[in-house]
TIMAR-45792 format. One record per residue: residue in one letter; x, y, z of N, C-alpha, C in turn. Coordinates in steps of 0.001 Angstrom, whole numbers, plus 500000, padded with zeros to 6 digits. Layout:
TIMAR-45792
<atom A,<X,Y,Z>,<X,Y,Z>,<X,Y,Z>>
...
This chain:
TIMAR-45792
<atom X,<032554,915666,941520>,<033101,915659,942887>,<031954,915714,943879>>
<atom X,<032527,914972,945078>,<031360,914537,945759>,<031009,916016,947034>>
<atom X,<030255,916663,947173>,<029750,917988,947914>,<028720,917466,948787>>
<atom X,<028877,916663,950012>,<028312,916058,950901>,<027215,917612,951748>>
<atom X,<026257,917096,951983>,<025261,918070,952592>,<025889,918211,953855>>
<atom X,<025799,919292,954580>,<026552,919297,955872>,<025133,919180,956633>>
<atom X,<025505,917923,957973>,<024340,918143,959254>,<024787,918683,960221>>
<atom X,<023876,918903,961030>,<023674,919765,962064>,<024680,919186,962974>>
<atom X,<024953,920524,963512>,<026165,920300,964700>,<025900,919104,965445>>
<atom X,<024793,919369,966187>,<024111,918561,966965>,<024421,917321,966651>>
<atom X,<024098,916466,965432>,<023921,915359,964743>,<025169,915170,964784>>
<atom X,<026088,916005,964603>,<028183,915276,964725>,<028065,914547,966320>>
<atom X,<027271,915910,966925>,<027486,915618,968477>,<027387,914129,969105>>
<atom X,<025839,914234,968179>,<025761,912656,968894>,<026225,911489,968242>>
<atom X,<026447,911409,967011>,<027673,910561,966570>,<028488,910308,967094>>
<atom X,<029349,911202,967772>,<030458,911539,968239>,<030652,910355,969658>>
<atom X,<029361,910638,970370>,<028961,910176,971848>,<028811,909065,971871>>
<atom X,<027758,908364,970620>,<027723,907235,970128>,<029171,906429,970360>>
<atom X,<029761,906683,969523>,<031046,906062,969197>,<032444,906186,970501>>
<atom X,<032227,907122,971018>,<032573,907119,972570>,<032122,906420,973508>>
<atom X,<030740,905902,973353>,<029919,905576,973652>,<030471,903518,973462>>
<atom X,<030534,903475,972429>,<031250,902271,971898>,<032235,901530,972057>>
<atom X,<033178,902608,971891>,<034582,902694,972176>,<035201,902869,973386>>
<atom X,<035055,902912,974983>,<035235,903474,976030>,<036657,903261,976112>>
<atom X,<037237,901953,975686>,<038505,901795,976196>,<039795,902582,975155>>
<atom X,<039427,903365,974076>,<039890,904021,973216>,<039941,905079,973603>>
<atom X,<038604,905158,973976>,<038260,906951,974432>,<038995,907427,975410>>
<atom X,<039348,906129,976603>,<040000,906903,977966>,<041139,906645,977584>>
<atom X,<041784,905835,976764>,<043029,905843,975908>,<043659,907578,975384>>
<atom X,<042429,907885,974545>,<042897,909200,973896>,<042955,910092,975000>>
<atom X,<041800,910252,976118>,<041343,911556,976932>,<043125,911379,977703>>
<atom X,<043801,909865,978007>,<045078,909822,978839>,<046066,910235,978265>>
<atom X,<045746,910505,976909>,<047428,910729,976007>,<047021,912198,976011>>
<atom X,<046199,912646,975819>,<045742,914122,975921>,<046321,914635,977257>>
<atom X,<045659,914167,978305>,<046001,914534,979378>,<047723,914787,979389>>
<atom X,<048293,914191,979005>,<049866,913529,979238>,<050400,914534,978429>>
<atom X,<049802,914735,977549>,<050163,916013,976310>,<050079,917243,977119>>
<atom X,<048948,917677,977264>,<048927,919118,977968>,<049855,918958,979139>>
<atom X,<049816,918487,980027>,<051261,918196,981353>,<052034,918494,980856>>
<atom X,<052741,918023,979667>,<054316,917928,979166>,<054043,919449,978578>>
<atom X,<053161,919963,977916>,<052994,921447,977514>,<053476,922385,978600>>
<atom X,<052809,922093,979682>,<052431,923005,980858>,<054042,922747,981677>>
<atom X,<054807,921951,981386>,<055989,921913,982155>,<056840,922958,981429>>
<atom X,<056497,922473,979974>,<057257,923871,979071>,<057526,924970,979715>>
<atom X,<055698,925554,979556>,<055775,926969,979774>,<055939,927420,980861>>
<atom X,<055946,926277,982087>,<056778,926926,983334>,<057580,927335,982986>>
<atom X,<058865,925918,982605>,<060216,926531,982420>,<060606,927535,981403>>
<atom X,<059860,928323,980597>,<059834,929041,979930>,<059601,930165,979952>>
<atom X,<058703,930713,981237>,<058438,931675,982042>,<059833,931905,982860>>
<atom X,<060306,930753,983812>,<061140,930417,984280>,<062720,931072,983343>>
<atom X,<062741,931167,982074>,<063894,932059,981253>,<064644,930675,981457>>
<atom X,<064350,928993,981941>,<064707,927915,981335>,<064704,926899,980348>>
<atom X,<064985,927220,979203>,<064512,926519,978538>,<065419,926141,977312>>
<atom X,<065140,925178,976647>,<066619,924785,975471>,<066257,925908,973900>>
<atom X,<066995,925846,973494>,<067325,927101,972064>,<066451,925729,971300>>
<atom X,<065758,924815,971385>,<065085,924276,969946>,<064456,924636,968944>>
<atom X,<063369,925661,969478>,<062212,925789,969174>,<062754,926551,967987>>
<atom X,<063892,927581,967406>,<064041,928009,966155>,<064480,926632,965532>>
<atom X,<065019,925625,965652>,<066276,924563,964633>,<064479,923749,964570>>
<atom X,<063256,923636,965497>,<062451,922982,965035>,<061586,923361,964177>>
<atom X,<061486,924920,964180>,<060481,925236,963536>,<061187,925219,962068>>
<atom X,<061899,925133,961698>,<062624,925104,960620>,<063011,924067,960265>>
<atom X,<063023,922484,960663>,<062931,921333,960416>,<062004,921109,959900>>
<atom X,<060051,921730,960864>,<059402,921318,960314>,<059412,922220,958639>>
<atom X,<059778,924078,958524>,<059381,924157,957212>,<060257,923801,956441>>
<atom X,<061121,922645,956939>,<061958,922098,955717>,<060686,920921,954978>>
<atom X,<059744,920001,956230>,<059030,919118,955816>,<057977,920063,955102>>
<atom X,<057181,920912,955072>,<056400,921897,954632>,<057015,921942,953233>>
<atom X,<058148,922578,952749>,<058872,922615,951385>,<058750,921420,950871>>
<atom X,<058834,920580,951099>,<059686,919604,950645>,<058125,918771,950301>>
<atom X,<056681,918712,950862>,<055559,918077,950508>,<054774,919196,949411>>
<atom X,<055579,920235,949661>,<054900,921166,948319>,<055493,921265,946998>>
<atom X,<056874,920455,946836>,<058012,920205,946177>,<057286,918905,945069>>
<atom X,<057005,918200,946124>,<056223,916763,945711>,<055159,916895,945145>>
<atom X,<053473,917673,945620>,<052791,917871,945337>,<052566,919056,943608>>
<atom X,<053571,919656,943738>,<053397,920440,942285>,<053634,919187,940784>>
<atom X,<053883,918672,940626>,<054062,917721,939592>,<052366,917223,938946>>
<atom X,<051609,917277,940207>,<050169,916769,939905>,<049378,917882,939448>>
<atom X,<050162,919288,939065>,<049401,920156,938368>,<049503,919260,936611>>
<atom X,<050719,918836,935912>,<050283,918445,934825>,<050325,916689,934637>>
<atom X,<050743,916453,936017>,<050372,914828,935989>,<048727,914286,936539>>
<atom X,<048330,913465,935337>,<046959,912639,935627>,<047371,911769,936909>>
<atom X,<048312,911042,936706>,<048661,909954,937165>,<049715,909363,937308>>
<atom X,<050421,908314,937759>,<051560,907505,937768>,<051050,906008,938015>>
<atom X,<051523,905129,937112>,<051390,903552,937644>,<051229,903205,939292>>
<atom X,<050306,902436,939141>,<050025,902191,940399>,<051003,901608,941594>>
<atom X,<051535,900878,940517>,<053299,900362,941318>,<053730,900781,941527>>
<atom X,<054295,901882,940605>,<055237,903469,941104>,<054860,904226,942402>>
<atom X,<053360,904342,942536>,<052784,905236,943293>,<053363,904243,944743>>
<atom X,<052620,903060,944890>,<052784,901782,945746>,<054326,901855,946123>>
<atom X,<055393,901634,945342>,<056830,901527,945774>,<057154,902980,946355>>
<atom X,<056524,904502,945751>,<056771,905395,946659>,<056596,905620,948138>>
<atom X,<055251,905153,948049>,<054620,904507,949255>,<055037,904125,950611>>
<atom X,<056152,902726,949674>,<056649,901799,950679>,<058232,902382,951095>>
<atom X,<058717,903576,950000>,<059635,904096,950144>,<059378,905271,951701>>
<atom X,<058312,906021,951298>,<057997,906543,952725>,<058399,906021,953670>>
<atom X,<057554,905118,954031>,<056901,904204,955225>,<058372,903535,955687>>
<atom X,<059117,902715,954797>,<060881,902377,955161>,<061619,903503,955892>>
<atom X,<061545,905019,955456>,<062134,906058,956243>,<061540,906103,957296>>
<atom X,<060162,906258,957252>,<059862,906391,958652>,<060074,905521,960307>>
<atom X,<060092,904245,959579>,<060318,902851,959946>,<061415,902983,960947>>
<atom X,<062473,903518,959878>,<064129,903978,960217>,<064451,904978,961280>>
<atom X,<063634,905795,960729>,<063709,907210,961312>,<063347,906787,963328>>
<atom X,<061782,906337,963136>,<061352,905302,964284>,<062891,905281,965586>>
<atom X,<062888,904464,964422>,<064422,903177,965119>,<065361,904185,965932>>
<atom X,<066227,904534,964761>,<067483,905459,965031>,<067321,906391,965541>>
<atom X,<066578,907535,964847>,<067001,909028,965210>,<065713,909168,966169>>
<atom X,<065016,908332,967238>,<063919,908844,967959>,<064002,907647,969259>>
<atom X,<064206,906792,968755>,<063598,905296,969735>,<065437,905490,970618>>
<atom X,<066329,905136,969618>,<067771,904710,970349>,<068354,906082,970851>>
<atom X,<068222,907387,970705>,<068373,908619,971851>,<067603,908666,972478>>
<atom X,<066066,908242,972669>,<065417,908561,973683>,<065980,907222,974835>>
<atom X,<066283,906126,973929>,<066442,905069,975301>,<068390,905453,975939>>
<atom X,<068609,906472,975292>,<070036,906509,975379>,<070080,907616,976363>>
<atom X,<069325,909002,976059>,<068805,909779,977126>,<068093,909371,978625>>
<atom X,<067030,908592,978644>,<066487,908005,979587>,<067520,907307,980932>>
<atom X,<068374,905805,980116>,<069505,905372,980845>,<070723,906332,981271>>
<atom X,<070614,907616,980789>,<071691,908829,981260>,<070485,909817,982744>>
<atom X,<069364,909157,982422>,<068801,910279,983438>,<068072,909296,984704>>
<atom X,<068133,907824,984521>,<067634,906856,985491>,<068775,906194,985770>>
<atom X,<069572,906042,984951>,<071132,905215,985321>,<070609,903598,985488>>
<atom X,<069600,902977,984869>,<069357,901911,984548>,<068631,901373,983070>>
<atom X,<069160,900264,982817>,<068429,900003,981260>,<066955,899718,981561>>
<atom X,<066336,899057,982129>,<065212,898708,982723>,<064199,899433,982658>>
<atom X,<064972,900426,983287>,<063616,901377,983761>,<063918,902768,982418>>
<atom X,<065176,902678,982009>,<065418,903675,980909>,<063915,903314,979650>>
<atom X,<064293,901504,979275>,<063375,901284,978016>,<061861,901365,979044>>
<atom X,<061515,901546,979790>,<060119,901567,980778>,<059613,903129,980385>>
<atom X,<060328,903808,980093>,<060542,905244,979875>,<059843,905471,979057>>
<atom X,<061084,905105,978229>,<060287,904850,976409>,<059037,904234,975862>>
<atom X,<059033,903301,976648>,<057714,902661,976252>,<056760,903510,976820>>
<atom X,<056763,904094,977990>,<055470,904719,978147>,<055285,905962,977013>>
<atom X,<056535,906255,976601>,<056085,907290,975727>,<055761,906807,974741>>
<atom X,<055939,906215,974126>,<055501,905034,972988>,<053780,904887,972669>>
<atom X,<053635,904446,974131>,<052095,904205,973758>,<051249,905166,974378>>
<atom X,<051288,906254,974876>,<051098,907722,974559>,<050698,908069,973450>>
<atom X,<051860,908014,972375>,<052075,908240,971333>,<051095,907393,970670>>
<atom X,<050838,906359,971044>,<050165,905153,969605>,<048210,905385,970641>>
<atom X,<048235,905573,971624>,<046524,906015,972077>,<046789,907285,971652>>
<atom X,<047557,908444,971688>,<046719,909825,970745>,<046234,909146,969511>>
<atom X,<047177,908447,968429>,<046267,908610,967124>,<045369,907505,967056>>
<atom X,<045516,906375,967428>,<044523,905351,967891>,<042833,906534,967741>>
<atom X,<043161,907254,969002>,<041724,907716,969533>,<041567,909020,968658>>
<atom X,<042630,909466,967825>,<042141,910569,966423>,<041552,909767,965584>>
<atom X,<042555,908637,965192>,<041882,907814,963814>,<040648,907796,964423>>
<atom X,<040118,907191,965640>,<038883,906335,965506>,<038087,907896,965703>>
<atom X,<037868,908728,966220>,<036870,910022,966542>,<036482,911375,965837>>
<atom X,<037839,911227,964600>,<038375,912066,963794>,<037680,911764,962337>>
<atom X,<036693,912657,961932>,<036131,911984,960561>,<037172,912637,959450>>
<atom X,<037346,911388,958305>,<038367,911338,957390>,<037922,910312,956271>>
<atom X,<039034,910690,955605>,<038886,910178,954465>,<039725,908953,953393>>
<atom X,<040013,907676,953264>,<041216,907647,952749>,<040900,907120,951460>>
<atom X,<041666,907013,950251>,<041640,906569,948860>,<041475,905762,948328>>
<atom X,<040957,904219,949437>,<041232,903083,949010>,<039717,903036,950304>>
<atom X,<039642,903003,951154>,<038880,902420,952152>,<037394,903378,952339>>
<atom X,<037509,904582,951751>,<036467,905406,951486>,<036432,906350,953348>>
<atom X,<035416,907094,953415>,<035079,907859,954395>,<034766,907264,955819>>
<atom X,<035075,907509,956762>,<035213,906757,958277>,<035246,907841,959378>>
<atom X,<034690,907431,960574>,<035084,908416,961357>,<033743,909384,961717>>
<atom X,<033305,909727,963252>,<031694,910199,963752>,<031583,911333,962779>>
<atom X,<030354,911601,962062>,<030214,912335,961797>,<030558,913199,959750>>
<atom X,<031431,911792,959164>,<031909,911907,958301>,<030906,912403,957137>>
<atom X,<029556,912220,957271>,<028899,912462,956563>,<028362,914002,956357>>
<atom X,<028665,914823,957300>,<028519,916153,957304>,<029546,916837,957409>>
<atom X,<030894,916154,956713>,<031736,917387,956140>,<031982,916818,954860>>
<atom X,<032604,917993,953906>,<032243,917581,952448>,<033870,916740,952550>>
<atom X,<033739,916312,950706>,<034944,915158,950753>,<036555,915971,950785>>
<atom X,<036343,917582,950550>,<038200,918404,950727>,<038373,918234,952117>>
<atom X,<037744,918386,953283>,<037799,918352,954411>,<037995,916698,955480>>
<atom X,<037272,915730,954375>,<038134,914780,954916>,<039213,914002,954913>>
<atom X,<039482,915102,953131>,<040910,914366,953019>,<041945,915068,953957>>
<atom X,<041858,915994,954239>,<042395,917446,954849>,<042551,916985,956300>>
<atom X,<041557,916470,957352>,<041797,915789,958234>,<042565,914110,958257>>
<atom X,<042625,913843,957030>,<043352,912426,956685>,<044229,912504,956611>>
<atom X,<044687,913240,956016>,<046375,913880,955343>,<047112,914540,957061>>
<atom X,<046006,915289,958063>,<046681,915754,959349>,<046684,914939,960318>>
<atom X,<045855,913860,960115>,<046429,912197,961116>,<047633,911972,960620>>
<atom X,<047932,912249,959586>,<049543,911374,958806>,<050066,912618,958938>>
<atom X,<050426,913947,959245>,<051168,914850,959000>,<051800,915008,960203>>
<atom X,<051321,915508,961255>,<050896,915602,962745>,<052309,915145,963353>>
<atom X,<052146,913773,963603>,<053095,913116,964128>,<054558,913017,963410>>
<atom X,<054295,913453,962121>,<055856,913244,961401>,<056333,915050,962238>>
<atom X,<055475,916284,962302>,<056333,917401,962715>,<056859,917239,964073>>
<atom X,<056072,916489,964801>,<055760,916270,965984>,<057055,915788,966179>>
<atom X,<057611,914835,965296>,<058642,913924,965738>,<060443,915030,965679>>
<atom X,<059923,916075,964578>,<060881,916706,964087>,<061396,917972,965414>>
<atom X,<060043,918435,966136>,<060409,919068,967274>,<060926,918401,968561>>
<atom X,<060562,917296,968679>,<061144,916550,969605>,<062708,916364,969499>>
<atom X,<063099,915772,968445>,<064345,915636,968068>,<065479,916636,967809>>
<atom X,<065091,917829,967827>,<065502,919204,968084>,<065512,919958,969266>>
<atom X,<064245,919467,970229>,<064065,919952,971622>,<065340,920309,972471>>
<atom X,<065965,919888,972316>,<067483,919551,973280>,<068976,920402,972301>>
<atom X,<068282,921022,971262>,<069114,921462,970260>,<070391,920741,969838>>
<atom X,<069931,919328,970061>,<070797,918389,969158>,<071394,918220,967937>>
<atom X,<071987,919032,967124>,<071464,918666,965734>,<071952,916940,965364>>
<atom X,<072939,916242,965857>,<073080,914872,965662>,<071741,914490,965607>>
<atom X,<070795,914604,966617>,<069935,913692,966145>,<068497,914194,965532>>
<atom X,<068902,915752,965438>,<067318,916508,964658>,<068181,916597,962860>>
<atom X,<069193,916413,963037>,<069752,916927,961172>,<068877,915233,960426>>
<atom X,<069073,914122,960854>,<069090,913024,960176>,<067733,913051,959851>>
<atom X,<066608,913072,961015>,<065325,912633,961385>,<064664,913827,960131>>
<atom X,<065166,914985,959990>,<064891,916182,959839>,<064863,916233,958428>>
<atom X,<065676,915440,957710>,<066459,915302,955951>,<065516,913455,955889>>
<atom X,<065463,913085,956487>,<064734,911584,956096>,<063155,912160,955985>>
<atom X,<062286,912570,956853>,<060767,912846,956742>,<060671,913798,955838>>
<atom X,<061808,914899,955080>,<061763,916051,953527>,<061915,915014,952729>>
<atom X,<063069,914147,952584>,<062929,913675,951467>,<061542,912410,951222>>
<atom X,<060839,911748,952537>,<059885,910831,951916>,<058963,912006,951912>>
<atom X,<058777,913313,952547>,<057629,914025,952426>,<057201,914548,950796>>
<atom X,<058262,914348,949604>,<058301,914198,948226>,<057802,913109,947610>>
<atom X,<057953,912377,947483>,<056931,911211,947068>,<055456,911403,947348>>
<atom X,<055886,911739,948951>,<054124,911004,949666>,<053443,912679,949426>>
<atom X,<053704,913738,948848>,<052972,914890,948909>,<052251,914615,947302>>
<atom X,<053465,913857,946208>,<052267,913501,945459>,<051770,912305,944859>>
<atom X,<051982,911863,945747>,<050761,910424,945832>,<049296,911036,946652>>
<atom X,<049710,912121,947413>,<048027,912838,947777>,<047757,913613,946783>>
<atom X,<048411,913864,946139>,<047846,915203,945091>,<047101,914296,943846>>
<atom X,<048040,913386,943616>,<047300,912550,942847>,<046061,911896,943652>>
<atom X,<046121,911442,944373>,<044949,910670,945074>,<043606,911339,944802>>
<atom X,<043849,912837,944976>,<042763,913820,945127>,<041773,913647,944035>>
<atom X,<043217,913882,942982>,<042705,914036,941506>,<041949,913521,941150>>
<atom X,<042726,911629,941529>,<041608,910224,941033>,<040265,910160,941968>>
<atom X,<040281,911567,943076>,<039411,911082,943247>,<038134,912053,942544>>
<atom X,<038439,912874,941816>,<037670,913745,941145>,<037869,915372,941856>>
<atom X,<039033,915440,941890>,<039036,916780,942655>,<039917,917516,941336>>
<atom X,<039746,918672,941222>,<040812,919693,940359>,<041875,919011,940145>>
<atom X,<043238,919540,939789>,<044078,918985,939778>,<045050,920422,940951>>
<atom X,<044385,921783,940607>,<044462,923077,941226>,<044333,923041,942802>>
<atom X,<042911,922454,942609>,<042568,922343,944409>,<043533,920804,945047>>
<atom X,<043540,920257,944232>,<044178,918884,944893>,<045653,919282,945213>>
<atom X,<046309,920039,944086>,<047838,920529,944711>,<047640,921439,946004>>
<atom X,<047171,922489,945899>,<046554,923454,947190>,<046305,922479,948235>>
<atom X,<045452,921488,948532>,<044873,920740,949974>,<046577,920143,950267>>
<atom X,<047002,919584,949145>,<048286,918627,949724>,<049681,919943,950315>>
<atom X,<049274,920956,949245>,<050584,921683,949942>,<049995,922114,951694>>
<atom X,<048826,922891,951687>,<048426,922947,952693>,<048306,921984,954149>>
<atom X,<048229,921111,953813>,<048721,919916,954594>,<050044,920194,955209>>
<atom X,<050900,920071,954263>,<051889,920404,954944>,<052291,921308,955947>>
<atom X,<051456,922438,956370>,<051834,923545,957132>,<051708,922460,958708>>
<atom X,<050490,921348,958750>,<050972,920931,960131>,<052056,920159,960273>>
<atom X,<053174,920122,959540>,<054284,920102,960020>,<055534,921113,960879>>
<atom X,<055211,922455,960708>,<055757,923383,961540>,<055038,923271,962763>>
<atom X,<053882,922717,962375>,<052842,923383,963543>,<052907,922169,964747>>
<atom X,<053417,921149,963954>,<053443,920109,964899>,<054832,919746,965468>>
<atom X,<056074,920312,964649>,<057348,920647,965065>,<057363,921654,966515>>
<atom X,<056467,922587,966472>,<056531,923426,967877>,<055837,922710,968824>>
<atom X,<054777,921780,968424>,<054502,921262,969628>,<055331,920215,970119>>
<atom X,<055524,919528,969547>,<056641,917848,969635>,<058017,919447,970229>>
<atom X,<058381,920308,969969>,<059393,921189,971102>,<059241,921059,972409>>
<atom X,<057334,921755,972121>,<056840,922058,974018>,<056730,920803,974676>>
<atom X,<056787,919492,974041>,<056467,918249,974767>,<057569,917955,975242>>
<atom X,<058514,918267,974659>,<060054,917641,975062>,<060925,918606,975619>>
<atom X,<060896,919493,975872>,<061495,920751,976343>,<061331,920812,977899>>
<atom X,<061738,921499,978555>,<061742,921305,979796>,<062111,920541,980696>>
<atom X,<061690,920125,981549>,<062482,919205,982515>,<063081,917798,982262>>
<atom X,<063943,916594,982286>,<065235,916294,981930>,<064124,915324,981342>>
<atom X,<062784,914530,982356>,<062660,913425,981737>,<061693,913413,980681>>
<atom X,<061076,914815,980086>,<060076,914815,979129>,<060897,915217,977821>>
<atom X,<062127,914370,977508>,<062772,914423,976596>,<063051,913182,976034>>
<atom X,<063127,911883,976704>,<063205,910287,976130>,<061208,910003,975870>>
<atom X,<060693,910697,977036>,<059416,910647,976851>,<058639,911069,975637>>
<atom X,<058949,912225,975164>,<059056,913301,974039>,<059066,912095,972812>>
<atom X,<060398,911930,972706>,<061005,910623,971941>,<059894,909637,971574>>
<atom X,<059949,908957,972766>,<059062,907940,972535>,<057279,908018,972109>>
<atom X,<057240,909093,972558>,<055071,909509,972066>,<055426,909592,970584>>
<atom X,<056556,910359,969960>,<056590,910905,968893>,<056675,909076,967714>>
<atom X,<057588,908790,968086>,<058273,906563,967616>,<056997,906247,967675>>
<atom X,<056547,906156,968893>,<054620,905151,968838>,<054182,906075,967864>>
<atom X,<053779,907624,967685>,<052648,907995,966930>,<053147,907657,965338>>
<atom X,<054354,907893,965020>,<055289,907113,963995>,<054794,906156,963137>>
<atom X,<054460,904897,964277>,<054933,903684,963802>,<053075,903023,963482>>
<atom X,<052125,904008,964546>,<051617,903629,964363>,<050780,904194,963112>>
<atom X,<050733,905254,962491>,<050678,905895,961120>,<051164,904865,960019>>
<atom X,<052404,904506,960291>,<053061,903123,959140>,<052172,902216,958973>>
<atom X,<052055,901797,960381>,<051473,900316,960153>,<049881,900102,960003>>
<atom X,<049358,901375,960317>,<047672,901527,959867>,<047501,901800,958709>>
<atom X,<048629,902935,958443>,<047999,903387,957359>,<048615,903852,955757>>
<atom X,<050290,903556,955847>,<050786,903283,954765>,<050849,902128,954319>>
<atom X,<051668,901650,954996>,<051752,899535,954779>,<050628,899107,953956>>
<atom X,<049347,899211,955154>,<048037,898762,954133>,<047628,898956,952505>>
<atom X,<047826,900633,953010>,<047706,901025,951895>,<048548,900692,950467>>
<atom X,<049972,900419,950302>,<050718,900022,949312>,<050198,898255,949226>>
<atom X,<049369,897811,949618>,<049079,896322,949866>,<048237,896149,949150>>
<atom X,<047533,896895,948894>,<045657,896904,948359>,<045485,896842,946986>>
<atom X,<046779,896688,946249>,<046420,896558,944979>,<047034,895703,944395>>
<atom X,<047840,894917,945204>,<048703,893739,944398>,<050124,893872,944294>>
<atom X,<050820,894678,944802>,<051966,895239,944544>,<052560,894987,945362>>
<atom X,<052756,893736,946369>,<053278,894032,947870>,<054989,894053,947658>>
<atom X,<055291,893183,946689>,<056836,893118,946482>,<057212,894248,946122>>
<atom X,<056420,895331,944835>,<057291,896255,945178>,<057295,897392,946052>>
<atom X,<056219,897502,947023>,<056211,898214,948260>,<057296,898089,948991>>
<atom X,<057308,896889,949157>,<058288,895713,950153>,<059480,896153,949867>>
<atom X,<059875,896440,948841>,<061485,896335,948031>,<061561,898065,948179>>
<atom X,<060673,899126,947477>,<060842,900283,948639>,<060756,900830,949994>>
<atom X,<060109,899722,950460>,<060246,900217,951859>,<061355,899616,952729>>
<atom X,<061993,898471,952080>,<063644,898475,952353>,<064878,899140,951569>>
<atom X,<064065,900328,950801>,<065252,900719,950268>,<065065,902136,950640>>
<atom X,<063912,902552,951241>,<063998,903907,952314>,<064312,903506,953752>>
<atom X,<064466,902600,954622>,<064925,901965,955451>,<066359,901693,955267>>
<atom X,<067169,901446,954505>,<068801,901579,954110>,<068802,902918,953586>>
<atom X,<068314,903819,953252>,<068763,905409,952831>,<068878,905707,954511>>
<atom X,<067646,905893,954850>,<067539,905840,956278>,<068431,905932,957430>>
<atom X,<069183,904853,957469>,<070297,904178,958141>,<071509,905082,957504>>
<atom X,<072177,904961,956602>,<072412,905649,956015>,<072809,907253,956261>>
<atom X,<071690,907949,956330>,<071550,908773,956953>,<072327,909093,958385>>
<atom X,<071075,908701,959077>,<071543,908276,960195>,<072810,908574,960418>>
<atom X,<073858,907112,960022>,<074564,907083,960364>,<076187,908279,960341>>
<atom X,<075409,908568,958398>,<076217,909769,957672>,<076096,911159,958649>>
<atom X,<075169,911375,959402>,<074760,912455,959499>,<074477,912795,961314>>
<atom X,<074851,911604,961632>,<074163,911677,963040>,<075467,911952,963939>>
């Protein structure tokens, strides 16, 4: 296993600047979704001071440790499994990525544009809503992926600075670009103490969070990690799903219109996790049909859902 020398702070620093440096139109991308983030925080805790505020924050924090269970559920199997066919692993994959797809759609994109047109009283400016939250949502991880050193299983180490943290730590930040936004999505969708539309969103990201907890545990393994420490990093992972369930609350909580908004940061950060970084990934080895064929058959569970449950 690979035990990378750690450099000097300094040396991240200017990596870091470098690539900011590079990147400007990313960078003021991320510094704007940041910005937009703390605002929607800070409206919270007015109204929260204020003794205004919606009952979510218990039905979210408990959505997310349903996703928390449910990736540590997944991940224990890779204590006595080497491995699984690569297809298997690939169609789990694409089974994820179909829920999320879904999840996207239904239980995040069509209440937030359904909320919005109830709080602007036009379609227009309702989907104008959404979209801004959307790509909010898709410049935060945009400007994590690119600033955020990580790790992935197929494409190797990326990201300022990657060379001075060892390889548990970049899978650990890899695994919380992909974790992040799934809790994120689970507090949002609860914010309003909905359960129509936090029960569906809430039971679709537990059940793909089983597959995809051990396809990392395995990942670890193949990549020469324990099989001990590799279950540990993946269950651990999972905790930023509570953690990101309370925040995706404070983003959407509070005043009427940081709730389609909420919605929509959470759909962009979503979709754009899918399409960077699962999709690809079930692609890379030859398997696209049966990715393809699970990721329309977690996309009809999905719906499904949804519809059963919403």
């Amino acid at each position: 296993m690979d035990n990378a020398s750690a450099l000097p702070l300094s040396s991240w620093s200017a990596q870091l600047r470098e690539q900011l440096r590079a990147r400007p139109v990313i960078a003021i991308g991320l510094l704007v979704a940041l910005a937009a983030v703390v605002l929607l925080l800070l409206q919270s805790l007015v109204m929260l001071a204020a003794g205004d505020i919606s009952p979510g924050v218990r039905y979210g924090l408990l959505g997310g440790l349903a996703g928390f269970a449910a990736t540590a559920l997944g991940a224990l199997p890779a204590l006595f499994l080497r491995s699984v066919p690569q297809r298997v692993e690939d169609s789990m994959l694409g089974f994820a990525a179909g829920m999320m797809l879904a999840a996207s759609a239904f239980s995040l994109l069509l209440p937030g544009l359904e909320a919005a047109e109830g709080i602007t009283g036009d379609g227009f400016l309702a989907a104008a809503v959404v979209v801004a939250g959307m790509t909010l949502g898709v410049l935060l991880m945009l400007g994590l992926d690119q600033f955020t050193p990580h790790e992935h299983d197929k494409t190797g180490p990326c990201g300022p600075g990657h060379e001075s943290c060892s390889r548990v730590w970049l899978f650990v930040f890899a695994i919380a670009l992909h974790n992040l936004p799934e809790g994120m999505a689970i507090g949002v969708s609860f914010s309003q103490g909905d359960m129509a539309v936090g029960l569906p969103l809430t039971t679709a990201i537990a059940l793909q969070d089983i597959p995809e907890g051990l396809a990392v545990a395995l990942a670890m393994s193949a990549a020469g990690f324990r099989p001990s420490v590799a279950v540990l990093v993946a269950i651990g992972s999972g905790l930023l799903e509570p953690l990101g369930a309370l925040l995706g609350v404070g983003l959407a909580s509070g005043m009427a219109i940081a709730y389609p908004i909420g919605l929509g940061l959470a759909a962009g950060a979503m979709l754009f996790v899918v399409s960077h970084e699962v999709i690809p990934e079930t692609h890379r080895n030859g398997h696209q049909t049966h990715a393809t064929l699970g990721l329309m058959a977690g996309f009809a569970l999905m719906m499904t859902l949804d519809t059963a449950l919403g």
